[in-house]
C-alpha positions in Angstrom: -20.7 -9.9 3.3 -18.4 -12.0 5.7 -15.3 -11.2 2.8 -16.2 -7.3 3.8 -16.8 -8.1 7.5 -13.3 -9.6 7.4 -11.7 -6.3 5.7 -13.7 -3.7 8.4 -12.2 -6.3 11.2 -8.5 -5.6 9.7 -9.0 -1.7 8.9 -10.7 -0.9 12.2 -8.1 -3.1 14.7 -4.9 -3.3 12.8 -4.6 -0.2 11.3 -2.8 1.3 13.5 1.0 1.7 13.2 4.0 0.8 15.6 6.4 2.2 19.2 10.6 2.6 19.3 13.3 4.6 19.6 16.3 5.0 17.3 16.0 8.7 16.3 17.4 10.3 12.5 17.2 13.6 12.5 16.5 14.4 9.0 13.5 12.2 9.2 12.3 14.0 12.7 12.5 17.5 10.5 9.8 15.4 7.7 7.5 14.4 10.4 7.7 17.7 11.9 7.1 19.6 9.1 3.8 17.4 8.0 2.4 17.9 11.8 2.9 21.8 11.6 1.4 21.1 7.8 -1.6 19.4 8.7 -2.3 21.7 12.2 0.3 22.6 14.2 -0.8 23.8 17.6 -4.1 23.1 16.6 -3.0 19.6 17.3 -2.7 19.6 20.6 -6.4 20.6 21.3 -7.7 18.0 20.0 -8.5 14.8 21.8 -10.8 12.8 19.8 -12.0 12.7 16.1 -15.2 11.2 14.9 -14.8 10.2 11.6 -17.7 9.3 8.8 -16.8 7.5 5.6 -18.1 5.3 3.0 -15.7 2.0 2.0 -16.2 0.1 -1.5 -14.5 -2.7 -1.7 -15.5 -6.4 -3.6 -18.2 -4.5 -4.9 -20.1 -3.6 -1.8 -20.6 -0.1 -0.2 -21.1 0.9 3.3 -21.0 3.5 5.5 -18.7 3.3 8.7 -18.7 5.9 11.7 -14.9 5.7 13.6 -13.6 7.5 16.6 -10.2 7.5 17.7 -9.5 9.0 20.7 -6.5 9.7 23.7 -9.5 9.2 26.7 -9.0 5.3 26.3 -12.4 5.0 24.3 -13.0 4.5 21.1 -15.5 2.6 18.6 -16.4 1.7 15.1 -19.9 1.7 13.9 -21.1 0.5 9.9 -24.5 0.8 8.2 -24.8 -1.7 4.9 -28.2 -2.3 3.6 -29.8 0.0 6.3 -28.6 -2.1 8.9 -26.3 -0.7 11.5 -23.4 -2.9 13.0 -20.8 -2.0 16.1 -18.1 -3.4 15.0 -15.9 -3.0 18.0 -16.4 -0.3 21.2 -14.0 0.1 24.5 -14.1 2.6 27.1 -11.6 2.1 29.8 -10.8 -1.4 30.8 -13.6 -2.9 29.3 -14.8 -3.6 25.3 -16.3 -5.9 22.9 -16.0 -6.5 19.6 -18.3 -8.4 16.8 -17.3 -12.3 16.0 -17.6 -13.5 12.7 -20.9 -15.2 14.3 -22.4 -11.5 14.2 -22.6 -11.9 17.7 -19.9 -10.2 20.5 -17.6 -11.3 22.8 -15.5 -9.3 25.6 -12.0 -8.2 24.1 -9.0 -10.1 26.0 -7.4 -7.8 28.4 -4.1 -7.9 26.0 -5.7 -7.7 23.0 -7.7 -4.2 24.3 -4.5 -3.0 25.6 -3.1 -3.4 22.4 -6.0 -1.6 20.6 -6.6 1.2 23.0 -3.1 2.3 22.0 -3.5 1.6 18.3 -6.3 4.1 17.8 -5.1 6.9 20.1 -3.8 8.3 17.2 -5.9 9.9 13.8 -2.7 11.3 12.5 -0.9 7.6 11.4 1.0 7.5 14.7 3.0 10.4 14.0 1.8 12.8 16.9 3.8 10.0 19.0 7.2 9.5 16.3 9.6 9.6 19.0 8.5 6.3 20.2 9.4 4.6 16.9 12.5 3.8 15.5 12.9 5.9 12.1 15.2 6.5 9.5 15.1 9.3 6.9 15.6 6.8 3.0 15.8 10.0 1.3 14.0 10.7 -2.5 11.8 8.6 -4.6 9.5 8.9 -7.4 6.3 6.7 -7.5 4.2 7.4 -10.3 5.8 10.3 -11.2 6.2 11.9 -8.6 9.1 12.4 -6.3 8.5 11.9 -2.4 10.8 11.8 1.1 10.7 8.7 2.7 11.1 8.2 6.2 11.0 4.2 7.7 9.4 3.9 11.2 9.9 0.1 12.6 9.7 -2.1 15.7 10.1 -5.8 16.4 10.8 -6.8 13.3 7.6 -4.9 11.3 8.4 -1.5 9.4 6.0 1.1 7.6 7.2 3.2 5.1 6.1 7.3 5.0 5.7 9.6 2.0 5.7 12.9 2.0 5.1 15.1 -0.9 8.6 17.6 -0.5 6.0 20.4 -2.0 3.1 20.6 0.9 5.0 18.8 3.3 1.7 15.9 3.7 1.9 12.4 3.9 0.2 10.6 1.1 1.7 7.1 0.6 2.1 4.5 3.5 3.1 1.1 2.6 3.6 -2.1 5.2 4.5 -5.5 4.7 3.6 -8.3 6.4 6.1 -9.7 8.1 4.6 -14.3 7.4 3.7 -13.3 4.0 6.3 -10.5 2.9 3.1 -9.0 1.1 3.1 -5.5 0.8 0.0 -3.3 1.2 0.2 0.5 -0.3 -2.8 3.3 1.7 -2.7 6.4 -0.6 -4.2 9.6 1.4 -6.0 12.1 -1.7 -7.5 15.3 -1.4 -6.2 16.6 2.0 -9.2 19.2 3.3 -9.5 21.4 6.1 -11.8 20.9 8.7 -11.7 23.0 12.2 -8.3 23.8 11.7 -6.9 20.2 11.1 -6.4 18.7 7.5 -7.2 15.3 6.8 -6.9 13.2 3.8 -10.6 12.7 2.3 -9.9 10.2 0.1 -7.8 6.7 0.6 -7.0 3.9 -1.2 -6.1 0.5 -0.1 -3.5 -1.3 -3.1 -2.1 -4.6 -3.1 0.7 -4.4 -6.5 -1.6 -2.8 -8.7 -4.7 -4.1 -7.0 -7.0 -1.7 -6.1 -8.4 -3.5 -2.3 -10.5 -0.7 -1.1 -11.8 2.6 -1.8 -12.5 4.8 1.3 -14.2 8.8 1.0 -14.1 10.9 4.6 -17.8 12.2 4.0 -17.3 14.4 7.4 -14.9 15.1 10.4 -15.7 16.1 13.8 -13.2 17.0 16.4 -14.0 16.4 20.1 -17.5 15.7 19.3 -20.0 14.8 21.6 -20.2 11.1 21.8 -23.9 9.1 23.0 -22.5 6.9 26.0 -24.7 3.6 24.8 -22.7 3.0 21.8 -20.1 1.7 24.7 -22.7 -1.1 26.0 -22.6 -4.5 24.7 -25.6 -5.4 22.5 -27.7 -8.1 23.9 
């Protein structure tokens, strides 16, 4: 439990990606061409997605509620076992977040800052590219299978987009740590439509050929209406 608690904790507050400026112009035409692929216009109606999915990973399975939204608000709910966990929820300039404890504390002013603008974004970052430093690497083949790769990096971390040349999507984003050197590998599968938008509904989390987690979108909803309470601290 605490080995899974650990991997939600990572997924749900470090997943989000990066914020420069160096601009390649062959890399802004990929990016474009996988926002007008996944929704174009569509995009710019939408202000918050609620997504539902199921994670497996050291041989436990639970279900885990997400929304990421650009109101400065956001949470991330589980259910394991038939019990039901917030894992972290802010709304404006205040949030809390579980401790390994199972208990909650407050989230530092910095450290909500921080996570309010990680998880503005359900589309990797990329609705926001021209704040990243990027840098079009051209072709390569992974399994296979030939991809454009485009770099996005700031301070000294980089992430790695690929883009299937064919459908224009994104389906391979790798990052490295930048203590360990260790690189980590999220495959988006199985891209469906929902409302208008596309999203990847299945994921995979690989360190080398290490399979970490296993992730299936069971549902999307955009601007969905959201019950206020899950922003109030358990007692």
């Amino acid at each position: 439990m605490k080995k899974l608690f650990l991997l939600m904790m990572m997924l749900g507050v470090s997943a989000g990606i990066l914020n420069a400026q160096k601009a390649d112009k062959k890399a802004d035409k990929v990016i474009d061409q996988y926002l007008k692929a996944v929704g174009g216009k569509k995009l710019d109606k939408v202000d918050e997605v609620l997504q539902k999915m199921t994670f497996k990973a050291n041989g436990q399975e639970m279900q885990t509620e997400i929304l990421t939204s650009k109101k400065g608000r956001g949470y991330m709910k589980m259910n394991m076992g038939g019990m039901e966990f917030v894992i972290y929820a802010y709304k404006g300039d205040k949030g809390f977040m579980m401790n390994q404890q199972m208990g909650y504390d407050e989230i530092p002013e910095e450290q909500l800052k921080e996570l309010k603008e990680q998880k503005q974004s359900y589309l990797h970052g990329l609705d926001n590219y021209q704040a990243f430093d990027r840098k079009y690497l051209g072709t390569k083949t992974v399994d296979g299978k030939e991809y454009e790769v485009v770099e996005l990096s700031k301070d000294g971390q980089t992430s790695l987009m690929y883009f299937n040349p064919k459908n224009h999507l994104l389906e391979i984003i790798i990052t490295k740590n930048p203590e360990t050197g260790m690189e980590t590998a999220t495959y988006l599968l199985d891209y469906k439509d929902f409302d208008g938008v596309k999203f990847p509904t299945k994921m995979q989390i690989r360190q080398g050929d290490m399979v970490q987690q296993e992730i299936t979108v069971d549902e999307v909803k955009l601007n969905p209406q959201v019950d206020e309470s899950v922003f109030e601290m358990p007692e």
